[in-house]
C-alpha positions as CSV (number, residue, x, y, z in Angstrom):
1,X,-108.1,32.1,28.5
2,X,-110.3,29.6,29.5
3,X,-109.5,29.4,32.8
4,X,-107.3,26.0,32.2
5,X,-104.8,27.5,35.1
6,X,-105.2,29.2,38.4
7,X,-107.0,32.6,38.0
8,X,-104.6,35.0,36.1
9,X,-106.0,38.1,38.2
10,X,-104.2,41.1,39.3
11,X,-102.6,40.4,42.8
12,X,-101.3,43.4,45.1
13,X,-97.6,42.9,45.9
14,X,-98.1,43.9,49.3
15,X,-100.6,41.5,50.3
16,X,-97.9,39.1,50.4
17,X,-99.5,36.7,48.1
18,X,-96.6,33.8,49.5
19,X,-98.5,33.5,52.7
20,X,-102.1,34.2,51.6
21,X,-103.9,31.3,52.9
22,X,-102.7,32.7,56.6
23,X,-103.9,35.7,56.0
24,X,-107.1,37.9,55.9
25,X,-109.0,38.9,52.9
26,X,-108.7,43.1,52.5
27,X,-111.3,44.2,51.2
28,X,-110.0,47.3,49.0
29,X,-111.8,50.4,48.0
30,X,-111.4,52.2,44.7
31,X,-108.6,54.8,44.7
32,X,-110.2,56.9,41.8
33,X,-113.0,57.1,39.4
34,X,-112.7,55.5,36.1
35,X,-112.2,58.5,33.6
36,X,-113.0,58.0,29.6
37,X,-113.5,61.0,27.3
38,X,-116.2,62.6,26.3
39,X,-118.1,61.3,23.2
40,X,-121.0,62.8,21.0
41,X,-121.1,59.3,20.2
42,X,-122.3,56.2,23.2
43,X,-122.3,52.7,22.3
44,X,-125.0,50.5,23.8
45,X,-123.3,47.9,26.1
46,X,-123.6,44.6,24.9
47,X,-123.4,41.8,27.1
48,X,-123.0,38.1,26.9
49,X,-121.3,34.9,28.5
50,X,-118.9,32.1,28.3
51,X,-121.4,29.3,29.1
52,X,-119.2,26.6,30.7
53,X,-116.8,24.0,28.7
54,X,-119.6,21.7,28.4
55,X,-121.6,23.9,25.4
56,X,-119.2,22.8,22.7
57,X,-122.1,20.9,20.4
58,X,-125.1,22.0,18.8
59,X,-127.3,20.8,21.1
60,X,-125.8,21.7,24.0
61,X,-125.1,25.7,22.9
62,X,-128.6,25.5,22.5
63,X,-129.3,24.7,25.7
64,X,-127.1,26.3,27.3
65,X,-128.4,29.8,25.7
66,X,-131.6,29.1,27.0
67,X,-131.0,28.4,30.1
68,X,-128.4,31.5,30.5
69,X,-131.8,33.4,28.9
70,X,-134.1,31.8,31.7
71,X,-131.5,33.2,34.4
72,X,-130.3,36.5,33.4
73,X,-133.8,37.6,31.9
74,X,-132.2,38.3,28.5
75,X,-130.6,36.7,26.0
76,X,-127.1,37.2,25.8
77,X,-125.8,39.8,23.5
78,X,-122.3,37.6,22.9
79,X,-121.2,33.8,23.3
80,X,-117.7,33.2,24.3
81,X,-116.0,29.5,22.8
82,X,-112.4,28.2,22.4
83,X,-110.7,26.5,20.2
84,X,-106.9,26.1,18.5
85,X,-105.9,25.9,15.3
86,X,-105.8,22.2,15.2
87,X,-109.7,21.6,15.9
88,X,-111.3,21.3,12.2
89,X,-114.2,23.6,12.6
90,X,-117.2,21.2,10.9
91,X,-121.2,23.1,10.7
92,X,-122.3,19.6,11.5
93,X,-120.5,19.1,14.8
94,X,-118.0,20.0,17.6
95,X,-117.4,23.6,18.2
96,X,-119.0,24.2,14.8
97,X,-122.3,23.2,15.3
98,X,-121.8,25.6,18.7
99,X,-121.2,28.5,16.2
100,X,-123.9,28.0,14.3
101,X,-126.3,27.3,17.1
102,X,-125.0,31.0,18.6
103,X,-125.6,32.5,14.9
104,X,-129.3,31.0,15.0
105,X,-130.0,32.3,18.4
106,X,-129.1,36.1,17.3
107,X,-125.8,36.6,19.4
108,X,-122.4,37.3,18.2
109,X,-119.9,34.4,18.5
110,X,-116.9,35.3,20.2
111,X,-114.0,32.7,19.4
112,X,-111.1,32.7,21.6
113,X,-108.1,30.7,19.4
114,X,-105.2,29.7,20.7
115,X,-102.6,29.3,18.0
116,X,-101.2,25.9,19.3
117,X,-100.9,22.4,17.7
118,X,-99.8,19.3,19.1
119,X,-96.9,18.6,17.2
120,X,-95.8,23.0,16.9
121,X,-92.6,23.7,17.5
122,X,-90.6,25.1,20.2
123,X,-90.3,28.6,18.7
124,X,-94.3,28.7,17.9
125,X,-94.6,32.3,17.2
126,X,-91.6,32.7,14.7
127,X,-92.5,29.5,12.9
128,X,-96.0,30.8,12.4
129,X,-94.2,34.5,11.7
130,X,-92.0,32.9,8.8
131,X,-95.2,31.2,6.7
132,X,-94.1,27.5,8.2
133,X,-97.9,27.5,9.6
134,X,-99.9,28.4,6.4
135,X,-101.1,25.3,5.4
136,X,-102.7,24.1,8.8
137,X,-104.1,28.0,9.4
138,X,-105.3,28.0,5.6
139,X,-107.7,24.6,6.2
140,X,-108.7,26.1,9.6
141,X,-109.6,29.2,8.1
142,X,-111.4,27.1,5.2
143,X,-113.3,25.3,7.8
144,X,-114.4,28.8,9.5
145,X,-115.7,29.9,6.2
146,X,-117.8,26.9,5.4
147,X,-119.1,27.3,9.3
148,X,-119.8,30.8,9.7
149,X,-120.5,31.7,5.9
150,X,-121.0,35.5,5.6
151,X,-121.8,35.6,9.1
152,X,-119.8,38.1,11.5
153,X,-117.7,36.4,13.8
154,X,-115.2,37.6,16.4
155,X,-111.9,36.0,17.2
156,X,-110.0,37.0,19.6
157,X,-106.3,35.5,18.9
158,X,-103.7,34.5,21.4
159,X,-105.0,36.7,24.8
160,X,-103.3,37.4,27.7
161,X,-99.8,37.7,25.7
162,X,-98.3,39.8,28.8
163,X,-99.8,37.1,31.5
164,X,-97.4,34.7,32.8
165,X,-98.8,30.9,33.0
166,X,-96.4,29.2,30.3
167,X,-98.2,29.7,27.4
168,X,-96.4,29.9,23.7
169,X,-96.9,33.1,23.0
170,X,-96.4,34.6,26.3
171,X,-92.8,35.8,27.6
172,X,-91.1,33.8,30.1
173,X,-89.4,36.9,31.6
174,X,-86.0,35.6,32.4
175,X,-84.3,38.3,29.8
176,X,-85.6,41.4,28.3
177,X,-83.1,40.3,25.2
178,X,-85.2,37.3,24.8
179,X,-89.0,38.4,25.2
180,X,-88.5,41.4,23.2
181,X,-88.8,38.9,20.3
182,X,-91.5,37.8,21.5
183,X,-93.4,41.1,21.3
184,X,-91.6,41.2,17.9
185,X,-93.2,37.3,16.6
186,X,-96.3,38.0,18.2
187,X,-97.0,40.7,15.9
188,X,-95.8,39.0,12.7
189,X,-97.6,35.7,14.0
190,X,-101.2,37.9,14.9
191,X,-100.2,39.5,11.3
192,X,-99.4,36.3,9.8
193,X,-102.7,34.5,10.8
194,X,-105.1,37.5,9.8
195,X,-103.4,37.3,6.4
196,X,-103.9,34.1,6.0
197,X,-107.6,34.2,7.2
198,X,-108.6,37.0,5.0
199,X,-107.4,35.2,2.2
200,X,-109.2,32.4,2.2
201,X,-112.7,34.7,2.0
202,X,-113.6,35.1,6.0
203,X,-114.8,38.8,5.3
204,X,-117.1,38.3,8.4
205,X,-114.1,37.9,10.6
206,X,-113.5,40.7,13.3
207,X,-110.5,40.7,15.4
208,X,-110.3,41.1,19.3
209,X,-106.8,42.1,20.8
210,X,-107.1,40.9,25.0
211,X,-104.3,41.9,26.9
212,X,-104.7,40.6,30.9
213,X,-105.0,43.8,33.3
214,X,-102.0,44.5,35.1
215,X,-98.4,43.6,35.0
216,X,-97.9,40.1,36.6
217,X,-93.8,41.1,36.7
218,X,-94.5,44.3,38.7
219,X,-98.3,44.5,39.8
220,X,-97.9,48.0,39.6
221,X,-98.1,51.3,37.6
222,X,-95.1,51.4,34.8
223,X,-96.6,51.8,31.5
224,X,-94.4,52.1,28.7
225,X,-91.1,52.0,30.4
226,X,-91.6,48.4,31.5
227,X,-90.1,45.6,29.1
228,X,-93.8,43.6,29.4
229,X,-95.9,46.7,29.0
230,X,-99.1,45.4,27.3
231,X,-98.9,47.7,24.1
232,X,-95.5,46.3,22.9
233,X,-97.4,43.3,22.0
234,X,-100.4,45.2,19.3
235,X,-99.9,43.8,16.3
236,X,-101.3,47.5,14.4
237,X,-104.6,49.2,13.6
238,X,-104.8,47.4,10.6
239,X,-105.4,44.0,11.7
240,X,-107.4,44.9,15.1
241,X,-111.0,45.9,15.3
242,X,-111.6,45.6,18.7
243,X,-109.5,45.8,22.3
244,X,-110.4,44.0,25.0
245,X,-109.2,43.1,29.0
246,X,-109.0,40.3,30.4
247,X,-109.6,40.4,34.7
248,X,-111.2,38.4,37.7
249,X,-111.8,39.3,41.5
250,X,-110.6,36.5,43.1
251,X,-110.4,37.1,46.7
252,X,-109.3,33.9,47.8
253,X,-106.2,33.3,45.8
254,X,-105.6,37.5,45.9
255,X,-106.3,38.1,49.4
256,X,-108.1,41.1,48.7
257,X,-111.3,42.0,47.4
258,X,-110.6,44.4,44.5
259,X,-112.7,46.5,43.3
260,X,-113.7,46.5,39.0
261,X,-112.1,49.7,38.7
262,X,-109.0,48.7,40.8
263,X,-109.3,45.2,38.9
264,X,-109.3,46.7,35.3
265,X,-107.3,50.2,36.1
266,X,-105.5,50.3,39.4
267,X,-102.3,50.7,40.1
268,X,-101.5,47.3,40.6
269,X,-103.5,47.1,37.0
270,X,-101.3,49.4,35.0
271,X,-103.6,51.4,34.8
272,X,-104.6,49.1,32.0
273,X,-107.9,50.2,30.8
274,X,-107.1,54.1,30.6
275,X,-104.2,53.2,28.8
276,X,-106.4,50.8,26.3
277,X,-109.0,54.4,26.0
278,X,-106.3,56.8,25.6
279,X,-103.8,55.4,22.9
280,X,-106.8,52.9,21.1
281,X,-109.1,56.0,20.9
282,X,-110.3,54.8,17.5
283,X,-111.3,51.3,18.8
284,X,-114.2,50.1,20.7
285,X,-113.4,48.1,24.4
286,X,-114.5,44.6,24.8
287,X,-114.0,43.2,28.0
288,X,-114.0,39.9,26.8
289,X,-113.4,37.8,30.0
290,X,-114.7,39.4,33.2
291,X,-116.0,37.5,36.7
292,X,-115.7,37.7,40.5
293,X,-116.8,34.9,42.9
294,X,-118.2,35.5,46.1
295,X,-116.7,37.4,49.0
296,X,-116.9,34.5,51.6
297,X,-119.1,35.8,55.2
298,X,-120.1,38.6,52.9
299,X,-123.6,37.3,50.7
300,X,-124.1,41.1,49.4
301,X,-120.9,41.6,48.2
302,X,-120.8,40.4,44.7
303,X,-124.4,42.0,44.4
304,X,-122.6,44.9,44.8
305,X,-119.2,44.7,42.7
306,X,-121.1,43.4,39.9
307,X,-123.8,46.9,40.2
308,X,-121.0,49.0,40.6
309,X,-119.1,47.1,37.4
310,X,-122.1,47.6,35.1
311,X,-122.1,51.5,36.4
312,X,-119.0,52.6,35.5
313,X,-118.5,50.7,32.2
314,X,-121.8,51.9,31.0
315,X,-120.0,56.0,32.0
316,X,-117.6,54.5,29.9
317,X,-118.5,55.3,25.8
318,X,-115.5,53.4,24.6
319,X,-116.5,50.1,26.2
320,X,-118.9,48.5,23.8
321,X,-119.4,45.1,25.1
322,X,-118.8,42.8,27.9
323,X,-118.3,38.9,28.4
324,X,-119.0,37.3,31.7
325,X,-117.2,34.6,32.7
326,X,-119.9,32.4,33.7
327,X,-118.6,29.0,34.8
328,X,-118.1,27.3,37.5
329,X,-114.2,26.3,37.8
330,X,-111.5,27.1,40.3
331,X,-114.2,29.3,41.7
332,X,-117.8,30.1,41.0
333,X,-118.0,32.3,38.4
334,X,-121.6,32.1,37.4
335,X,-124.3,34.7,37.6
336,X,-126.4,33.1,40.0
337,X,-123.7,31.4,42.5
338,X,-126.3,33.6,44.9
339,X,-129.6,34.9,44.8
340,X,-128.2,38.5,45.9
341,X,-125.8,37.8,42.5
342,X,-128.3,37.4,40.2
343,X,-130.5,39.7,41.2
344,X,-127.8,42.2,40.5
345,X,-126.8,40.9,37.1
346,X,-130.7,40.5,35.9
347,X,-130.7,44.3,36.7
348,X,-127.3,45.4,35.4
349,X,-127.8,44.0,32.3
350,X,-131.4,45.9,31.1
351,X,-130.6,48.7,28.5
């Protein structure tokens, strides 16, 4: 998500996150070595940005892409966006104009939607699950059409459905009776909405399915035999071309300085991106929202978590693309909040 609440990262139980501010940052080291199978077959790793909540206009996204080009030394491969299903997507202006100024400069819009309206109703997902929502998601998907044309798009639709910050289409974890229909209407809502997209002509529509890492009830390894495991929420091959993660190292709100392995498939992770690899075999990894800020007293740091990132999702074949987080919001993001920083990224990013 975009980042509208405190950083949704993965937090180590045992740090005692309660009294964090009186306490030291750790600064972990990774338990084990990220393992993906072998494949004849290696995607290149695409790479690409969110570019701050101000590039949400034509001209803007055009600047913006420039100057991300000027500082990373590349231009970037994807370009994240938001919007809900109550913004009227126009080529002309707004969020639309965005799209097509990503289109024109050769990246691959990524469009996070939220399926939200102001006036929705309490039960969101079931109404949107039962058809009551057809109407509004067939003029948005209209609008997306007469936007993107036959122009290949990727939305990724409702993420982080096993975090826990209060959104609609997340569980609110005070019964397992209760939020296992939630795993049930987010499938028939994800369902719902792809039907209702692909009908109205969007063939360049691909969908992107982004759990967060980890299990904000546990922050630990379960799997499967927790009630909010992330797989409970897939909404079927069928209607997903892509899997992605959300995570961010956030050492100040964390206490801890987590390594991306850790961050993406540590214990306290779920194991989340192994899991994603061993039972999505079929479907190529986007980590569609990934960031750390600085390690304060430590300049070098982020130099180094961001080398050692690139490394092991590059020995990775499944992961075929990447999305930085680069923003500066509750913390700083960006690609260049240091000279050691960008330095790194300008050099992890080169084929």
């Amino acid at each position: 998500m975009k980042r509208r609440r405190s950083p949704r990262t993965v937090t180590l139980a045992v740090l005692g996150v309660a009294a964090a501010c009186a306490k030291p940052i750790t600064v972990l080291a990774p338990s084990h070595a990220l393992a993906c199978p072998a494949s004849t077959v290696r995607l290149p790793l695409r790479t690409g940005a969110f570019l701050g909540d101000s590039a949400r206009s034509g001209p803007a996204m055009q600047r913006a892409i420039v100057a991300y080009r000027e500082r990373a030394g590349a231009p970037p491969g994807f370009v994240k966006l938001y919007t809900s299903l109550e913004d009227r997507l126009d080529p002309a202006s707004g969020v639309g104009a965005a799209l097509r100024a990503v289109v024109a400069a050769g990246a691959m819009p990524v469009l996070t939607v939220e399926p939200t309206w102001r006036s929705r109703p309490p039960n969101l997902l079931a109404a949107i699950a039962h058809g009551d929502a057809n109407g509004l998601i067939r003029a948005w998907a209209d609008a997306l059409r007469r936007t993107i044309g036959r122009d290949t798009i990727i939305i990724e639709l409702a993420p982080e459905m096993n975090g826990r910050f209060g959104a609609p289409w997340q569980p609110s974890g005070r019964s397992v009776a209760l939020d296992s229909v939630v795993w049930r209407d987010y499938a028939a809502a994800w369902r719902r909405i792809v039907e209702v997209v692909r009908a109205a002509g969007n063939d360049g529509v691909r969908w992107l399915w982004s759990p967060s890492a980890g299990n904000p009830y546990t922050h630990r390894e379960t799997g499967g035999t927790h009630w909010n495991w992330m797989d409970r929420y897939y909404p079927g091959d069928d209607v997903v071309d892509y899997v992605g993660l959300h995570a961010f190292n956030d050492p100040e709100s964390q206490r801890a300085w987590v390594p991306f392995v850790e961050l993406a498939d540590g214990d306290a992770a779920d194991r989340s991106l192994s899991a994603l690899v061993a039972r999505h075999a079929r479907k190529p990894i986007v980590l569609s929202e990934l960031a750390t800020s600085e390690l304060p007293g430590d300049p070098q740091a982020k130099a180094a978590w961001i080398r050692d990132a690139f490394s092991a999702m590059r020995g990775c074949s499944s992961i075929a693309g990447v999305v930085w987080f680069d923003a500066k919001k509750e913390r700083d993001w960006r690609i260049d909040s240091s000279p050691a920083a960008l330095v790194a990224f300008r050099a992890a990013i080169r084929p």
